[in-house]
C-alpha positions as a LaTeX table, in Angstrom:
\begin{tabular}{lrrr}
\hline
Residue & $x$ (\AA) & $y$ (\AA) & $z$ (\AA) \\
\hline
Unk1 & 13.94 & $-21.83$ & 11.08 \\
Unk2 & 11.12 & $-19.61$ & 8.90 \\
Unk3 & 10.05 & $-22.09$ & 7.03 \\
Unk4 & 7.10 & $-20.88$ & 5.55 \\
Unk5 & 6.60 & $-17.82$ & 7.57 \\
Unk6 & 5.20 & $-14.99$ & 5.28 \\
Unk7 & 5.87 & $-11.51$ & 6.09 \\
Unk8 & 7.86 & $-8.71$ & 8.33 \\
Unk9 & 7.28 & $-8.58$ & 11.73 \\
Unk10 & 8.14 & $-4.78$ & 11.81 \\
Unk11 & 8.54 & $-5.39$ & 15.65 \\
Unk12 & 5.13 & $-4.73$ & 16.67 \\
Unk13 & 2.00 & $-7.16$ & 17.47 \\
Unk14 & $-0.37$ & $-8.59$ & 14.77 \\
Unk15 & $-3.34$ & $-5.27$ & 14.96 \\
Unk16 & $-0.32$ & $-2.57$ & 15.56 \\
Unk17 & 1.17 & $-4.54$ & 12.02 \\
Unk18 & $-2.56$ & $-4.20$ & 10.55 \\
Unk19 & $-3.18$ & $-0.68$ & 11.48 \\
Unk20 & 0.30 & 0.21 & 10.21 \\
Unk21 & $-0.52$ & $-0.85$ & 6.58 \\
Unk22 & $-4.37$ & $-0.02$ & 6.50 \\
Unk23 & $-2.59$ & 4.19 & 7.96 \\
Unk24 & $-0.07$ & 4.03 & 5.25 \\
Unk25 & $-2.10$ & 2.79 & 2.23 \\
Unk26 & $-4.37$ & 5.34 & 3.01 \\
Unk27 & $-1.84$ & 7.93 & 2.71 \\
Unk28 & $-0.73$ & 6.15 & $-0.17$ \\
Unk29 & $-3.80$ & 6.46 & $-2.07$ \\
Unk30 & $-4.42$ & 10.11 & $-1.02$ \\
Unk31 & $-1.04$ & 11.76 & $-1.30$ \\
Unk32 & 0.42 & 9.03 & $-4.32$ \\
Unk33 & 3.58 & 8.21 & $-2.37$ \\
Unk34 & 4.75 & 7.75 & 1.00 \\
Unk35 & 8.28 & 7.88 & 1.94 \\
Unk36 & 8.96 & 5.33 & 4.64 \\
Unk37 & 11.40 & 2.66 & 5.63 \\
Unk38 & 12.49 & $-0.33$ & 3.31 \\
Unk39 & 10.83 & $-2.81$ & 4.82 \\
Unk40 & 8.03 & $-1.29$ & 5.26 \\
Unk41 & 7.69 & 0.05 & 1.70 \\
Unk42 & 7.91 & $-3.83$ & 0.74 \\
Unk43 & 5.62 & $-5.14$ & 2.95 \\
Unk44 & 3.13 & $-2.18$ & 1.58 \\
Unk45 & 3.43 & $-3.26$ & $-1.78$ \\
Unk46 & 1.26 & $-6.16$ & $-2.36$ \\
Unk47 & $-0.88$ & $-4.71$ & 0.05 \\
Unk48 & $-1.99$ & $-2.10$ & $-1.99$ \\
Unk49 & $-1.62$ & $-3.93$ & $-5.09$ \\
Unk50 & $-4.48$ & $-5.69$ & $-3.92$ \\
Unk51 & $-6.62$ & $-2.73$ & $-3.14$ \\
Unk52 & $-5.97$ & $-1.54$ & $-6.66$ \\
Unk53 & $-7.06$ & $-4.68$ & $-8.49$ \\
Unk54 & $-10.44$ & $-4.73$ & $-6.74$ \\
Unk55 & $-10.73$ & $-0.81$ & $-7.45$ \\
Unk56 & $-10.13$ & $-2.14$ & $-11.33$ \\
Unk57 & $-13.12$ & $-4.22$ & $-10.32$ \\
Unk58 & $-15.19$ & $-1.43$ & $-9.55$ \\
Unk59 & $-18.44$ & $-3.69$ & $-8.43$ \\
Unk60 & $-20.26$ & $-3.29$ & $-5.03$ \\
Unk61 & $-18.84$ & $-6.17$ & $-3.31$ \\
Unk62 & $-15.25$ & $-5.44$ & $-4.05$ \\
Unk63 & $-15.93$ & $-1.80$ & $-3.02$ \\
Unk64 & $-17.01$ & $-3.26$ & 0.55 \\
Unk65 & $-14.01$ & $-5.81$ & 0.58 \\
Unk66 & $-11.97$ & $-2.40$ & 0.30 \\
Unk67 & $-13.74$ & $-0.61$ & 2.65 \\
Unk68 & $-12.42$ & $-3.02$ & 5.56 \\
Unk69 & $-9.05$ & $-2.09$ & 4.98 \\
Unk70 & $-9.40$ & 1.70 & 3.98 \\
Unk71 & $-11.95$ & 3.54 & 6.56 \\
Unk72 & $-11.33$ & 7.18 & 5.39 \\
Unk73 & $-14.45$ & 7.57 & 2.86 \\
Unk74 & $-12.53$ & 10.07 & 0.69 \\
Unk75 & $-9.61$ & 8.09 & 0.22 \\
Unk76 & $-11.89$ & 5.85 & $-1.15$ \\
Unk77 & $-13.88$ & 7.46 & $-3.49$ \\
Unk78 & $-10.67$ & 8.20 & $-4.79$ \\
Unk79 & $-9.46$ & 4.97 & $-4.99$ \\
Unk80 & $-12.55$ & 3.92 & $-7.06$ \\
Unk81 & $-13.06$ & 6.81 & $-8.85$ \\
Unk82 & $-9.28$ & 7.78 & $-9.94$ \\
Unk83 & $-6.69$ & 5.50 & $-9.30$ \\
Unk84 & $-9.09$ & 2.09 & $-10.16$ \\
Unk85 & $-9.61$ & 3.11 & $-13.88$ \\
Unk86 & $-6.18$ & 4.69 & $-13.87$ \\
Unk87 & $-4.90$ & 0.75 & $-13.78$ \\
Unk88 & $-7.52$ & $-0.49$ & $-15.67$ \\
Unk89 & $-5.72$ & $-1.57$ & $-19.14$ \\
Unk90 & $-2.69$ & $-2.55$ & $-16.65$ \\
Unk91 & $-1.97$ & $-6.28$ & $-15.61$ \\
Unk92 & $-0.49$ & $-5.89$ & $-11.77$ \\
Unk93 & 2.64 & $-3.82$ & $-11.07$ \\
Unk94 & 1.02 & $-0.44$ & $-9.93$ \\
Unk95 & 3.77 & 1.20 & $-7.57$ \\
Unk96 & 7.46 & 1.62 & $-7.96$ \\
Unk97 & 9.70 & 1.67 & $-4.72$ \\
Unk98 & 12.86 & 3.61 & $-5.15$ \\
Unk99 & 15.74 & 3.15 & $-2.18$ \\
Unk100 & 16.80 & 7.00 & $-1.23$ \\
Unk101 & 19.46 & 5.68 & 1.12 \\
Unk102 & 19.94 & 5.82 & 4.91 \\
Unk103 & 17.77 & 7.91 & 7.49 \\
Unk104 & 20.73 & 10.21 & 9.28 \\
Unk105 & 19.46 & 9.43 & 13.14 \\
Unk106 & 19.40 & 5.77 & 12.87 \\
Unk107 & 21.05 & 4.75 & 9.96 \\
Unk108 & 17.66 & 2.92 & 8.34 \\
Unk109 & 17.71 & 2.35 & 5.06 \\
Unk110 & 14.46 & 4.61 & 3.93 \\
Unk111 & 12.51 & 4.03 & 0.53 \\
Unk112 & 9.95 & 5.77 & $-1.39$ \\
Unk113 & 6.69 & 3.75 & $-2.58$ \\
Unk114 & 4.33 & 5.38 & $-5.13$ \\
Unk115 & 2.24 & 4.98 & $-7.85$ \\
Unk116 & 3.09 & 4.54 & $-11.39$ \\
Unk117 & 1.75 & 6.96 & $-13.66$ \\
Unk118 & $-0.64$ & 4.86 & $-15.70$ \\
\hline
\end{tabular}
């Protein structure tokens, strides 16, 4: 039973799982969508979601709070700089995920995550 057992496993170990999400919301934030399997697009969602509400923040200790999670300096600076104030009149709900069907080798079911406009 998974009685209250929160998340995907993605078959890997707890820090493969981490560095997973901290790789692709980077390249989320730098490219503004990452095409990727289903279950890992929704287990990247609220992820990031989180990493955009503190960039609405915008103050020095949600900046380091960020920082833990994204390590590429650039990606950050344009997380604060672009993408924060992008959101900023917007109450949660900052990326779309749209199913694009299966992946021909294995038959996954693949996804696109990005972010919304404004």
């Amino acid at each position: 039973m998974r009685h209250r057992v929160k998340g995907r496993q993605l078959s890997r170990t707890a820090s493969h799982r981490r560095a997973l999400l901290r790789n692709m919301a980077t390249s989320l934030f730098r490219h503004d969508r990452v095409t990727t399997t289903e279950a890992k697009a929704k287990e990247l969602r609220p992820y990031a979601e989180r990493l955009i509400t503190l960039a609405r923040r915008g103050d020095l200790h949600a900046r380091r709070l960020a920082e833990r999670r994204i390590r590429d300096r650039q990606t950050l600076d344009r997380l604060f700089s672009e993408i924060g104030p992008r959101f900023a009149a917007r109450p949660g709900g900052y990326t779309r995920i749209l199913k694009l069907g299966h992946r021909r080798g294995d038959g996954a079911a693949l996804a696109r995550i990005e972010l919304l406009s404004e």
